[in-house]
py3Dmol code that shows the C-alpha trace and the ligand (Angstrom):
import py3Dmol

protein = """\
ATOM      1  CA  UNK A   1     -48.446 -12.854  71.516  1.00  0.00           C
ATOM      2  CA  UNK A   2     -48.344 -16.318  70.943  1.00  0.00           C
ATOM      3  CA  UNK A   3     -45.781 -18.397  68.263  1.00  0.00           C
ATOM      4  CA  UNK A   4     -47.035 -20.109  65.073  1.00  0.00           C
ATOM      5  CA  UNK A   5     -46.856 -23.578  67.186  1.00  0.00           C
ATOM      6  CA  UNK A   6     -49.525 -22.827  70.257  1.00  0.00           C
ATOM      7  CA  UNK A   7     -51.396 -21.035  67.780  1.00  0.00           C
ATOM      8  CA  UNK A   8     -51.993 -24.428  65.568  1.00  0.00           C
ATOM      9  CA  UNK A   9     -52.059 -26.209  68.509  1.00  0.00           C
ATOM     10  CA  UNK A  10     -55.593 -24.206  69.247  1.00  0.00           C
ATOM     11  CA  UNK A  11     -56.673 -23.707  65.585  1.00  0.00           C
ATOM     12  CA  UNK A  12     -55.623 -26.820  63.496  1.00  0.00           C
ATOM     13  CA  UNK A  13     -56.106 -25.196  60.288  1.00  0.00           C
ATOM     14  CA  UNK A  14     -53.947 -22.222  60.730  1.00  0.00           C
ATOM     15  CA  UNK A  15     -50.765 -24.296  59.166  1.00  0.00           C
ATOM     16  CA  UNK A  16     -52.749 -24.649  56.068  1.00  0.00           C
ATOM     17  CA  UNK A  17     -53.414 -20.481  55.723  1.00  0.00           C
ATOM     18  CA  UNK A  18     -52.021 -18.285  53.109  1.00  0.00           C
ATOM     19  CA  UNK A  19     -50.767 -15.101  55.112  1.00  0.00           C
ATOM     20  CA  UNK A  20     -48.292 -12.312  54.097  1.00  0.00           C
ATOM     21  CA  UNK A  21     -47.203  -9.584  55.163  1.00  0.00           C
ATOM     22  CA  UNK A  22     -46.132  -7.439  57.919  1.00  0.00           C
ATOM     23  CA  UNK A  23     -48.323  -7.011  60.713  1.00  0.00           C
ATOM     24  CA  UNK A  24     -48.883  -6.647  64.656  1.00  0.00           C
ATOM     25  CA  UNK A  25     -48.032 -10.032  66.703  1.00  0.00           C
ATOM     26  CA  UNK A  26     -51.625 -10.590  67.327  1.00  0.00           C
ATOM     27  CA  UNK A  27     -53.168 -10.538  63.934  1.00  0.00           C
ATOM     28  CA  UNK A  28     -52.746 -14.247  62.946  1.00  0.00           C
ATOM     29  CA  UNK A  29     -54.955 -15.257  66.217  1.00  0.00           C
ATOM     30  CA  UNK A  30     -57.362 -12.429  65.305  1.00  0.00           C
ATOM     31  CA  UNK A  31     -57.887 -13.363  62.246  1.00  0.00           C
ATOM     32  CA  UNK A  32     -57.588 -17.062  63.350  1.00  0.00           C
ATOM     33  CA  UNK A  33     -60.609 -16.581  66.259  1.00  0.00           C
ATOM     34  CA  UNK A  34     -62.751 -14.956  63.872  1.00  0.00           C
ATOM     35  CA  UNK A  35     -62.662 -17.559  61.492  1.00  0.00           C
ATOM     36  CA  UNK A  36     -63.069 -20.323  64.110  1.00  0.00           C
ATOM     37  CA  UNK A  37     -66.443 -17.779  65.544  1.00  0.00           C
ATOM     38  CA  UNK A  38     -67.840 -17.836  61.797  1.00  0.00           C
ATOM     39  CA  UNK A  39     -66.971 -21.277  61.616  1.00  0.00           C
ATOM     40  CA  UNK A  40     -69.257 -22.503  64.516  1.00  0.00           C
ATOM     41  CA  UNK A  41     -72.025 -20.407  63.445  1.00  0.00           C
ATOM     42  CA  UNK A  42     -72.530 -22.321  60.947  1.00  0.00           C
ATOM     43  CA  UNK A  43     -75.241 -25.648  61.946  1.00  0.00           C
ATOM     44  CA  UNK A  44     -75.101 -28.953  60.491  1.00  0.00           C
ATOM     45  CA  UNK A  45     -75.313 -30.065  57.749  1.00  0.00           C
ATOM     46  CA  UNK A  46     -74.519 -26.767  56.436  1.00  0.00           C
ATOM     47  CA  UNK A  47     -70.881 -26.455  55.388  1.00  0.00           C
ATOM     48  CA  UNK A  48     -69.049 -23.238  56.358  1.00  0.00           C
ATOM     49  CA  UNK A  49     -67.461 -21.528  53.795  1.00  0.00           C
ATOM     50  CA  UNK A  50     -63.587 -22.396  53.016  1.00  0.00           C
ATOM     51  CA  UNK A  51     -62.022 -19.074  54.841  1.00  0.00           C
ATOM     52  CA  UNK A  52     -59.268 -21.484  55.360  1.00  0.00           C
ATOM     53  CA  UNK A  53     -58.183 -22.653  51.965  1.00  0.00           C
ATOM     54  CA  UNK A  54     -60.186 -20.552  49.253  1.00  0.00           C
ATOM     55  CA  UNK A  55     -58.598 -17.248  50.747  1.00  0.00           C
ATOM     56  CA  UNK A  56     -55.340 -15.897  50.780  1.00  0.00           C
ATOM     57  CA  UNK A  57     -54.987 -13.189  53.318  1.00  0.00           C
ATOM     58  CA  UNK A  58     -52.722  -9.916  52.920  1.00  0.00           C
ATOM     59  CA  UNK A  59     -51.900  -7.237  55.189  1.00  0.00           C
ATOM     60  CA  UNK A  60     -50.911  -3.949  53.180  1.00  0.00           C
ATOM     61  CA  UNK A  61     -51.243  -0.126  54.411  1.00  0.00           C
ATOM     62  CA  UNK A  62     -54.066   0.625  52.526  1.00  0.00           C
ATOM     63  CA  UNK A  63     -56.038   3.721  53.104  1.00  0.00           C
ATOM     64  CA  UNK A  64     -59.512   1.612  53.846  1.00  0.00           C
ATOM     65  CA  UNK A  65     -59.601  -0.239  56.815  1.00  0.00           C
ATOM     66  CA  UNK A  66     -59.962  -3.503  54.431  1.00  0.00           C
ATOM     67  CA  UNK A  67     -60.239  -4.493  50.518  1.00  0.00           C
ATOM     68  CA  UNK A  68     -61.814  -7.684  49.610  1.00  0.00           C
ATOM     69  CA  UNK A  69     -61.637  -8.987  46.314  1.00  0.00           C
ATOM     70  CA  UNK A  70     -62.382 -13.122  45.290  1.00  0.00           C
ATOM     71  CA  UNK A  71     -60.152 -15.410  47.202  1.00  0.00           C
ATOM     72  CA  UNK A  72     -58.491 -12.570  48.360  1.00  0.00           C
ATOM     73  CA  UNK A  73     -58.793  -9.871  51.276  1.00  0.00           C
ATOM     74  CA  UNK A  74     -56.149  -7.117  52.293  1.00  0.00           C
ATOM     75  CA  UNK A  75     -56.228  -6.014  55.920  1.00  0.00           C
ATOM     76  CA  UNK A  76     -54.804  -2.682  57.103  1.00  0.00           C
ATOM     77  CA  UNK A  77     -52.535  -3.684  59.637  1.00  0.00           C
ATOM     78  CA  UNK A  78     -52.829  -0.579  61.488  1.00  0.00           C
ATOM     79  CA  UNK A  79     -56.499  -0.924  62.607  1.00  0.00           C
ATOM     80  CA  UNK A  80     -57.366  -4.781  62.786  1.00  0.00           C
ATOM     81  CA  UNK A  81     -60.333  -5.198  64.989  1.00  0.00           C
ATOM     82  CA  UNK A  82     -62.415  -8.496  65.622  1.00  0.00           C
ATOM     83  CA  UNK A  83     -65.014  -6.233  63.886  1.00  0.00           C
ATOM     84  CA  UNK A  84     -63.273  -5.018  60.896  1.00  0.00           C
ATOM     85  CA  UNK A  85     -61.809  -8.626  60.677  1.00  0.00           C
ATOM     86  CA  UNK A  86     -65.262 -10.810  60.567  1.00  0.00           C
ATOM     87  CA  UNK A  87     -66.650  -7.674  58.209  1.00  0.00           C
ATOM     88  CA  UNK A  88     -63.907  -8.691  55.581  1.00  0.00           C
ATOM     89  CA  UNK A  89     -63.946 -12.380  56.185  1.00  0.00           C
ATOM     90  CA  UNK A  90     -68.369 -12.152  55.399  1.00  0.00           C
ATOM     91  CA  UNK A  91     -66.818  -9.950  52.171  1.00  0.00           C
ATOM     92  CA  UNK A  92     -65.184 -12.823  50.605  1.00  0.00           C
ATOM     93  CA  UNK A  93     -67.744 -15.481  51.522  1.00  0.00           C
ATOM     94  CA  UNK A  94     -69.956 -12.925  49.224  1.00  0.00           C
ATOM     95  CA  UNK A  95     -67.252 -12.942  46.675  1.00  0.00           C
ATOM     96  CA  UNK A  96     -66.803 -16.605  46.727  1.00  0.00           C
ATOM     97  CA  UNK A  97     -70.437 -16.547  45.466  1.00  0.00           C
ATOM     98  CA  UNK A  98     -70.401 -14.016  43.247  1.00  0.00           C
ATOM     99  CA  UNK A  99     -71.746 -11.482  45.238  1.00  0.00           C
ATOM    100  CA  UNK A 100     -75.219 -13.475  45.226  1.00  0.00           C
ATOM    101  CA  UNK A 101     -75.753 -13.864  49.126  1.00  0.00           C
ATOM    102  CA  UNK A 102     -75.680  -9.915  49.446  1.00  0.00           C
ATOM    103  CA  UNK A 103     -78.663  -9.404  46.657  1.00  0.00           C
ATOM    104  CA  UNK A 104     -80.277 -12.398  48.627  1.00  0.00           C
ATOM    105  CA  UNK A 105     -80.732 -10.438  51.575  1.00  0.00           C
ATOM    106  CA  UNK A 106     -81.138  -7.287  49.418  1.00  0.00           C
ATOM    107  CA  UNK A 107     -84.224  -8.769  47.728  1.00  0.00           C
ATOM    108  CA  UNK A 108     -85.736 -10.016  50.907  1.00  0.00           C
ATOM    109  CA  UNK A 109     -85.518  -7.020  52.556  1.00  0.00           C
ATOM    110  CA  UNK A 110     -86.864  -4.883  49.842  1.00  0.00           C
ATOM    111  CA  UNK A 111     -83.673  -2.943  49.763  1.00  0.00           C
ATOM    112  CA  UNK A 112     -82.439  -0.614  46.613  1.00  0.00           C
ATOM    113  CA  UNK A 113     -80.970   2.584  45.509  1.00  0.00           C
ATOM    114  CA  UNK A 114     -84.120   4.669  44.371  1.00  0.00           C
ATOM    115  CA  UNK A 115     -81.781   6.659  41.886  1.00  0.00           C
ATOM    116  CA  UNK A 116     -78.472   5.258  41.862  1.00  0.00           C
ATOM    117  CA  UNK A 117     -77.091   7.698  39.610  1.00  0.00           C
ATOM    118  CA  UNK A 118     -78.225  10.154  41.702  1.00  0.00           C
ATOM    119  CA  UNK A 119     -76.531   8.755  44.616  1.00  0.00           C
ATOM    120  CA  UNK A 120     -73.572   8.714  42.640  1.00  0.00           C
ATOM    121  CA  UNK A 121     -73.542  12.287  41.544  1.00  0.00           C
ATOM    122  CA  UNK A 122     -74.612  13.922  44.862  1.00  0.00           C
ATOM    123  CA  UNK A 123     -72.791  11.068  47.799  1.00  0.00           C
ATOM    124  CA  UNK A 124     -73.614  13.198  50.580  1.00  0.00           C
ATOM    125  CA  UNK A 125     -77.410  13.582  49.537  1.00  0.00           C
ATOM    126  CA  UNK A 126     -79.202  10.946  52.017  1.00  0.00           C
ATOM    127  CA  UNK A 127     -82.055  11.156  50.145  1.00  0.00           C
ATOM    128  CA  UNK A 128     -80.439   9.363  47.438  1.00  0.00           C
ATOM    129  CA  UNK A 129     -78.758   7.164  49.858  1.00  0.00           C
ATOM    130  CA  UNK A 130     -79.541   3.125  49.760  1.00  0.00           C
ATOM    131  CA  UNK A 131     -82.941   2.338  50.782  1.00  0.00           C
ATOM    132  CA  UNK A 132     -82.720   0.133  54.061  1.00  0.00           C
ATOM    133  CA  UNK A 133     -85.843  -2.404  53.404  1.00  0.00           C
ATOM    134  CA  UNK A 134     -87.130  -4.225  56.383  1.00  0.00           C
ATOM    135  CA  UNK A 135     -85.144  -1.842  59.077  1.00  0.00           C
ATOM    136  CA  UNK A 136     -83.119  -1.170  61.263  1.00  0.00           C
ATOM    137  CA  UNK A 137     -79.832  -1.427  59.229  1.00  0.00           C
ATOM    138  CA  UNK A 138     -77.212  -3.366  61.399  1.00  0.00           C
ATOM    139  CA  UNK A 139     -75.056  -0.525  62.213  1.00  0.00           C
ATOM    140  CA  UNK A 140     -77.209   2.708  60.592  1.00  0.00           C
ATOM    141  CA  UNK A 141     -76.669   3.731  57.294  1.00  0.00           C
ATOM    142  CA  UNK A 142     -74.264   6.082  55.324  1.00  0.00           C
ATOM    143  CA  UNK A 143     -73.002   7.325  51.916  1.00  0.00           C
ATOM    144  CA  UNK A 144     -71.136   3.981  51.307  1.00  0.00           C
ATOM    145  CA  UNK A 145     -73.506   1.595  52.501  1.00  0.00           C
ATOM    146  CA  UNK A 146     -74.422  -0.393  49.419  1.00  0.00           C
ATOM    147  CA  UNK A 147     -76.143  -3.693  49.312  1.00  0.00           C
ATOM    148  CA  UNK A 148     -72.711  -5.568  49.851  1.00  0.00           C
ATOM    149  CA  UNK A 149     -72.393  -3.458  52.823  1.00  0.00           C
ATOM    150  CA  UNK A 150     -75.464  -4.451  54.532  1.00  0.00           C
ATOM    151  CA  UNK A 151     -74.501  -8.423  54.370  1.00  0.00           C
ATOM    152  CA  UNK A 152     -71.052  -7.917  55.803  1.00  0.00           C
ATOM    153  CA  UNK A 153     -72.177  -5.844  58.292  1.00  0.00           C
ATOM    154  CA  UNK A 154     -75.260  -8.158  59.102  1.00  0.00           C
ATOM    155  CA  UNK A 155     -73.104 -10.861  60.034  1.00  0.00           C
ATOM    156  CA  UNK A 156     -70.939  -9.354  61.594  1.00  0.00           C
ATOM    157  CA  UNK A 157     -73.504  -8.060  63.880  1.00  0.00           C
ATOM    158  CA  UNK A 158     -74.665 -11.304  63.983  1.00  0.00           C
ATOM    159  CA  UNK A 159     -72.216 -12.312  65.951  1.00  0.00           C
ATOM    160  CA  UNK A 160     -71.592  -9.452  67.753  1.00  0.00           C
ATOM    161  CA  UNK A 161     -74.911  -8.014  68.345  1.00  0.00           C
ATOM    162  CA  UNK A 162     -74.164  -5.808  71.762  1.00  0.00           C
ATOM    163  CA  UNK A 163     -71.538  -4.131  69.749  1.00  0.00           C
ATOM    164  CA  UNK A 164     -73.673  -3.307  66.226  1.00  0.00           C
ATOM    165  CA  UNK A 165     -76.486  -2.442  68.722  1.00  0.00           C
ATOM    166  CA  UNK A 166     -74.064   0.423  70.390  1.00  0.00           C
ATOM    167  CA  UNK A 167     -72.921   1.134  66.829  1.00  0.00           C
ATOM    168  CA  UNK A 168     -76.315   1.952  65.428  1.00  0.00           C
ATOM    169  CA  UNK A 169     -77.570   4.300  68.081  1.00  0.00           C
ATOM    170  CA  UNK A 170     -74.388   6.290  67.883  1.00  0.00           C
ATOM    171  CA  UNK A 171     -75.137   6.538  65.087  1.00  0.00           C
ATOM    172  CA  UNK A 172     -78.984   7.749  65.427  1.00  0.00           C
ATOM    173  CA  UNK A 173     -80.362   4.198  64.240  1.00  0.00           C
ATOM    174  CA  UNK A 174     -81.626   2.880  67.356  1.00  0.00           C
ATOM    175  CA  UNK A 175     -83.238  -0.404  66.886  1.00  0.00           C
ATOM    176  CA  UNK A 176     -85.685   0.699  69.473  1.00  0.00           C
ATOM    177  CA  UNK A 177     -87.282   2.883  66.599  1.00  0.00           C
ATOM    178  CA  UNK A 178     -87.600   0.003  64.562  1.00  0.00           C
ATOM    179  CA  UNK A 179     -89.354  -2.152  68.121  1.00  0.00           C
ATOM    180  CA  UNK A 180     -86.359  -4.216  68.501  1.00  0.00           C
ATOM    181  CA  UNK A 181     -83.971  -4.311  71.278  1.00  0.00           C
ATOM    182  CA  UNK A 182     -81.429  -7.274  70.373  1.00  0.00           C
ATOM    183  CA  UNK A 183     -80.048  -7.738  66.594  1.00  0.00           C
ATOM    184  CA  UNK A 184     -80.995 -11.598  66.131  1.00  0.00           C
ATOM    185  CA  UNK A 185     -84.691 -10.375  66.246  1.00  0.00           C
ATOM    186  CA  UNK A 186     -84.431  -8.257  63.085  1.00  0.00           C
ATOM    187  CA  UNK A 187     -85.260  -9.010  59.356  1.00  0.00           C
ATOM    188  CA  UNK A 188     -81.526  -9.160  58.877  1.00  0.00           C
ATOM    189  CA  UNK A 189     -80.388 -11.313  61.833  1.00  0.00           C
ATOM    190  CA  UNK A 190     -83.574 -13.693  61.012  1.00  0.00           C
ATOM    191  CA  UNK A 191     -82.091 -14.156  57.592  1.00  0.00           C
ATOM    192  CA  UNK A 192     -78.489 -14.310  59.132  1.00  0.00           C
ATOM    193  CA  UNK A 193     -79.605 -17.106  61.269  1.00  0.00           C
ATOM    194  CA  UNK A 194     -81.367 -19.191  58.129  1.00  0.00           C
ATOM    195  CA  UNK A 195     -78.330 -18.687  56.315  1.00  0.00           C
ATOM    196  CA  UNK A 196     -76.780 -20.680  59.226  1.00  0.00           C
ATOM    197  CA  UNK A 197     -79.030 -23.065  59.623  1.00  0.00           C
ATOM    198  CA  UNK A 198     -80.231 -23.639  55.826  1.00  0.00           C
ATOM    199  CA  UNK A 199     -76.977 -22.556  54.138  1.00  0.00           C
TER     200      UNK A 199
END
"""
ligand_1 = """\
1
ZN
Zn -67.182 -3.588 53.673
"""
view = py3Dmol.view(width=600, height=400)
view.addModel(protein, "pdb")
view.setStyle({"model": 0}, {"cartoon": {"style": "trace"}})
view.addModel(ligand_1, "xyz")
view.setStyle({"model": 1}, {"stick": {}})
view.zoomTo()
view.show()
């Protein structure tokens, strides 16, 4: 655990952050090192997005293991991964812009709900499930994976492509069905990447 002083002292814009509530000695630099990751992903002249300023971060028990809403995200302080944590953080950069980076990607990969009332009526149906355009999904695919889903989840398997790789053939999704062995080579991590690069 480390105090509020060497923790600005190795993230200069953690004085300026907007953090309540209780929570385990290490979240600050969790949330901290994933903002700094998404931060340098980022490739000049593209700006990152302001995770610093334009988002005020909350730590509630909540029954998910994260809520985000505009300018806002919730973390459950009882299961705050690096994983969960860059998830949320991709969330509200999605908010920020109205939810139009996620039906980007959505429209380039071809992805949709073929019925979504369907879907809504019979969850557990996977043949009403959201069509994954362009495959593999990053981490598989469930009853809650939605459009918004698949962005979060893209980047954060974009930066941590072993672990979405192990993710999605525990699931059954093996990228190797799809021909591709690391993440960045996908549809997804391609347009991960150009987001990057070309904001
Ligand atoms: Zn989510």
């Amino acid at each position: 655990m480390r105090n509020a002083i060497d923790l600005a002292a190795t993230y200069d814009f953690y004085p300026q952050m907007d953090i309540k509530g209780d929570r385990p000695p290490a979240a600050d630099e969790i949330l901290c090192s994933c903002i700094q990751k998404l931060q340098q992903a980022f490739v000049t002249p593209v700006l990152p997005f302001d995770w610093v300023g334009a988002v005020k971060y909350e730590f509630e028990d909540i029954k998910q293991l994260g809520l985000t809403y505009k300018g806002r995200i919730v973390f459950n302080p009882r299961f705050l991964t690096e994983w969960t944590t860059v998830h949320e953080l991709a969330h509200a950069w999605d908010a920020a812009n109205n939810w139009l980076i996620s039906d980007i990607l959505r429209k380039e990969t071809h992805s949709r709900f073929t019925f979504p009332w369907l879907h809504k009526m019979f969850p557990d149906k996977k043949l009403f499930w959201y069509h994954v355009g362009s495959p593999p999904a990053p981490c598989g695919v469930g009853k809650n994976f939605t459009a918004k889903e698949d962005f979060a989840e893209s980047v954060t398997a974009y930066l941590f492509p072993e672990v979405a790789r192990g993710k999605a053939s525990k699931k059954g999704f093996s990228y190797a069905y799809n021909g591709y062995i690391h993440f960045h080579d996908t549809p997804r991590g391609q347009f991960i990447h150009s987001l990057f690069r070309n904001g």
